[in-house]
N, C-alpha and C positions, 0 to 999 in steps of 0.2 A: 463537622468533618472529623472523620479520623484521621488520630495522630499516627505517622511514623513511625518508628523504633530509632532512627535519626533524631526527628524532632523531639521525642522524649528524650533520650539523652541527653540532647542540649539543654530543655530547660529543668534538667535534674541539677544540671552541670553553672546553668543560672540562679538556682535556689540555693544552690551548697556554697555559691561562691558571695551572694548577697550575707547569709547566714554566717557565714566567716569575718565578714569585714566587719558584719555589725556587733561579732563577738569579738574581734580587734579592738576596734573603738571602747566596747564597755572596758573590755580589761585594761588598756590605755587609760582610761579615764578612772576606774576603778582604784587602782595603780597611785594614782595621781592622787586622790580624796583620801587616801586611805593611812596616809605616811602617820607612823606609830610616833605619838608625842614622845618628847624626850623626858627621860626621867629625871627626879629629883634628885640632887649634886649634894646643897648644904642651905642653911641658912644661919642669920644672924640676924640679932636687934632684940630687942626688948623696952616697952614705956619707960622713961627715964630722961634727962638730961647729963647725966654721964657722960665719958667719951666712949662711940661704939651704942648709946642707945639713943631712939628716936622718939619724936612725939609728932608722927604722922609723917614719917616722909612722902617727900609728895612727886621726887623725880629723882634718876639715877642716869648717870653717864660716866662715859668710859677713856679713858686716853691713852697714845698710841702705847705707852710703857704697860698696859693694864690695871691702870690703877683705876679705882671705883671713887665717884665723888656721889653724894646723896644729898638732897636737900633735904631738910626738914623743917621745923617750927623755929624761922628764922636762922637759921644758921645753915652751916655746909661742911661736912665730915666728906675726910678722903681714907680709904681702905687699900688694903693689899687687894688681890682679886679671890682672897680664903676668908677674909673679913678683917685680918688686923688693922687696929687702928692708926691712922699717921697721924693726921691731923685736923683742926675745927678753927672756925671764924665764924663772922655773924654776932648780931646780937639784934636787940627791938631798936629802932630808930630811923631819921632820916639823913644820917650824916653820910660820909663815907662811911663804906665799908658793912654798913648796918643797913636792917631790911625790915621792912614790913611784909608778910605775908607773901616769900620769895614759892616762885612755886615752877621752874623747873630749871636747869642748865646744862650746859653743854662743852665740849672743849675744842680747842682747835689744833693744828697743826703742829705748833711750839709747847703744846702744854699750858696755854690759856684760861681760864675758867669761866663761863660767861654765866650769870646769872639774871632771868627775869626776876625781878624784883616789882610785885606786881602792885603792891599796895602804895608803893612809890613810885608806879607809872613809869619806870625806867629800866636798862640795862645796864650792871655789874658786870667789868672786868678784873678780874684777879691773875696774877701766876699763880703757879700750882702749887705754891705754901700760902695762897691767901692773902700773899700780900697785894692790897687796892693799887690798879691801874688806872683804870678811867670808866665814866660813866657816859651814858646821852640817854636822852627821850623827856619827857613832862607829860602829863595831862591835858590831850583837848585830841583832835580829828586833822592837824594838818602832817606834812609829809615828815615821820620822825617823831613825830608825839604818838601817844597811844590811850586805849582806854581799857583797861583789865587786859595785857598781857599776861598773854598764857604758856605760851613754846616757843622754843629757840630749839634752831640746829645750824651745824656751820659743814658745808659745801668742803673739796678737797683744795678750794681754793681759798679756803677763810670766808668766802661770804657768810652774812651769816643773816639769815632769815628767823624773822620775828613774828609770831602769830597775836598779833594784835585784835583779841575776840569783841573787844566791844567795839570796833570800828567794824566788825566782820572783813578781816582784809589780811596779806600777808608783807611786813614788809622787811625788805632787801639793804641792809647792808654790808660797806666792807669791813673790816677786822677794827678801825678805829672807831666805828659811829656816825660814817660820813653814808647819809641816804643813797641809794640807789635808783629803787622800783618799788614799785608796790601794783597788788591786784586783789580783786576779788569782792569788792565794792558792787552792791547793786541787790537785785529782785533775787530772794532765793528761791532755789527750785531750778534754774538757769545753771548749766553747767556750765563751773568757774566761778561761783559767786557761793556765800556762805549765809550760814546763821548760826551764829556761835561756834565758830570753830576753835579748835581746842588745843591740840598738838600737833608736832609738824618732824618731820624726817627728811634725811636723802640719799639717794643711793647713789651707787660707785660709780654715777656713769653723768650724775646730776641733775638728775630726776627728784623732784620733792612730792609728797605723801601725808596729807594732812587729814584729820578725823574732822571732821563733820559732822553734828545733829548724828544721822543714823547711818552714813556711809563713809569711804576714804575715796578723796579725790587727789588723783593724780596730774602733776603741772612739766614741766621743762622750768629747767633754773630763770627764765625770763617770765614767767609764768601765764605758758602758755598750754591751755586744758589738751591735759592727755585721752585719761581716762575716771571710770567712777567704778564703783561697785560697791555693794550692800544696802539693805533695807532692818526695816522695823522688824526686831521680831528673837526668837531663842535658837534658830533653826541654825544651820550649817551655812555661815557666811554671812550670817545677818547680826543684828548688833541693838543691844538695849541704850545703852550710852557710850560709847567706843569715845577711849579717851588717851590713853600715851599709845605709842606708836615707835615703832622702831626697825630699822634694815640690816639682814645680817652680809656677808662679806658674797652671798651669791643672788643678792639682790631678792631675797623672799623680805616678807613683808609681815610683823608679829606686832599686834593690836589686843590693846589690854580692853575688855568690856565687861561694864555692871552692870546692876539691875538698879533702879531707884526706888523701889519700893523694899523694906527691911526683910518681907519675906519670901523675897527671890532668892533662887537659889545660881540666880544666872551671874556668878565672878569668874572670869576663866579670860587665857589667853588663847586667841584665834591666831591662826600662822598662814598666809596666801604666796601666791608665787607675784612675783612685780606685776603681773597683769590680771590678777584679783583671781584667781583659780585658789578656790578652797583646798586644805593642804591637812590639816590639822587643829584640833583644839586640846585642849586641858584644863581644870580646874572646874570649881565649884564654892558656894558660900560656905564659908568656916575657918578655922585654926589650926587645924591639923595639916602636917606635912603636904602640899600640893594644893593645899585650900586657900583664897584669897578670901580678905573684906576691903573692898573698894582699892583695886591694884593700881594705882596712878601712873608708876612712873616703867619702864620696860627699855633695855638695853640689850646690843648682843657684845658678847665678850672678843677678840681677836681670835682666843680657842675657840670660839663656836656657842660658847657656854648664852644660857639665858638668863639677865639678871632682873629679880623683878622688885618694884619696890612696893609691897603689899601693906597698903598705907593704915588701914584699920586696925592688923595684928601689929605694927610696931615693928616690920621686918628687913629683912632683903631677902629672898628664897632664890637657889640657884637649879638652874635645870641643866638638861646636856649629856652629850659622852663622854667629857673629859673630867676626870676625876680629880679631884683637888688634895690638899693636903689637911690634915689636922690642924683648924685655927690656932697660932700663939699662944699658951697662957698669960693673961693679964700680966702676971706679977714681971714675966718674962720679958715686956714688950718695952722698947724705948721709943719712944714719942713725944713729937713737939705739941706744946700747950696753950696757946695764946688764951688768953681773958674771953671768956662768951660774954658779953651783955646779956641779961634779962632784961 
């Protein structure tokens, strides 16, 4: 049957307007993938035990004042947010205050310091010059013991959740060490349940974000499964070993990933919006300005800044729009000194 001059119009009028929405949507979505990494600020660190050098730091956090705490090869250095040095603690041991193979912490509300201390199966509290407050946890599977803790982060209400990887489990405490919850026990593969999970975050609203083997699952503070996203793989959004994890103040979502084989070239941080929408990446294997080797620990700053702690080169590398100032000279810097243990 012949068409109209009517019915042609309309379905011109139907193709132009399909043809629009669905170049809507691309550039919406286009838009959205496309957001320009942020450039490189400054860095710091160099192999040493010095004050101000690392020997692998393995995680970075932030407190409300801005001040930067790092872990590294048993001990804990606190910075300005440009890198000057304040202060260190730590040494080799099981005593107070002393750590085995501490590998990541966190702060809380008052300016707290929590440290996994993982080779001692427990969690360090310190104020913010390091001096020891209180401990909990042991070695075994019941509620409050652990087996290779790996991450901590504390909620805006001091909770403070503990990624207990060899239980494969997440657990809940409050600011003293007194248990709450725990979840994530059982079959992996099952969303909500783990294997090997690794690091843990939360965001402004208390939402927690944990890596996973090859994705990030998303919980509710009672830990109740939100959401998941990402797989095996080099691609946009996918992840070779996704391992620190961090939320910045508009709830996007920046996940540090390596490659385990020496001659990847896959070290770079991934940046998603809270409901796992690809956003941004950057980096690559190497030394150079913007190049990671096995980037562990990842922060975001109150200015917006991105701290990472680039555990291979010996660093801390800053990303971001806000510009910083010229680090202290050494000679310039006055600084508390406590005794490190070897």
């Amino acid at each position: 049957m012949k068409q109209t001059g009517p019915m042609i119009r309309y379905w011109h009028a139907v193709t132009l307007l399909t043809l629009f929405v669905a170049l809507w949507i691309a550039l919406v979505s286009g838009a959205q993938a496309a957001e320009t990494p942020p450039p490189f600020v400054t860095s710091w660190g160099s192999l040493g035990n010095n004050p101000g050098q690392f020997a692998y730091p393995y995680d970075v956090a932030v407190d409300t004042q801005g001040n930067l705490y790092v872990v590294s090869w048993n001990q804990v250095q606190k910075f300005t947010p440009i890198g000057d040095f304040l202060v260190r603690w730590g040494g080799v041991g099981g005593t107070d205050g002393l750590f085995q193979r501490p590998s990541a912490v966190a702060i809380d509300s008052d300016g707290n310091v929590y440290v996994v201390d993982t080779g001692n199966a427990r969690i360090q509290k310190f104020d913010t010059n390091g001096q020891f407050l209180l401990k909990w946890g042991d070695e075994g599977g019941k509620d409050g013991e652990f087996q290779n803790p790996s991450g901590i982060a504390i909620d805006a209400n001091d909770h403070v959740y503990v990624v207990d990887q060899g239980n494969n489990r997440i657990q809940k405490f409050d600011s003293e060490g007194v248990f709450l919850h725990k979840w994530g026990e059982g079959e992996y593969g099952v969303d909500g349940k783990f294997w090997q999970p690794q690091r843990i975050a939360v965001d402004g609203e208390g939402n927690v974000y944990i890596t996973d083997r090859d994705r990030i699952e998303k919980f509710d503070g009672e830990g109740n499964f939100l959401a998941a996203w990402g797989s095996l793989g080099s691609g946009e959004g996918q992840f070779s070993v996704p391992w620190a994890i961090a939320v910045d103040s508009a709830d996007n979502v920046y996940v540090t990933d390596w490659g385990i084989a020496a001659q990847t070239t896959q070290q770079r941080v991934l940046k998603f919006s809270r409901d796992g929408v690809f956003l941004t990446q950057w980096g690559v294997r190497g030394d150079n300005t913007g190049q990671f080797d096995s980037a562990y620990g990842v922060v975001v700053h109150p200015n917006g800044n991105i701290y990472v702690a680039d555990t291979g080169n010996h660093r801390i590398q800053v990303f971001g729009d806000q510009p910083l100032p010229t680090p202290t000279p050494n000679s310039e810097r006055t600084v508390y000194l406590p005794s490190v243990e070897k």
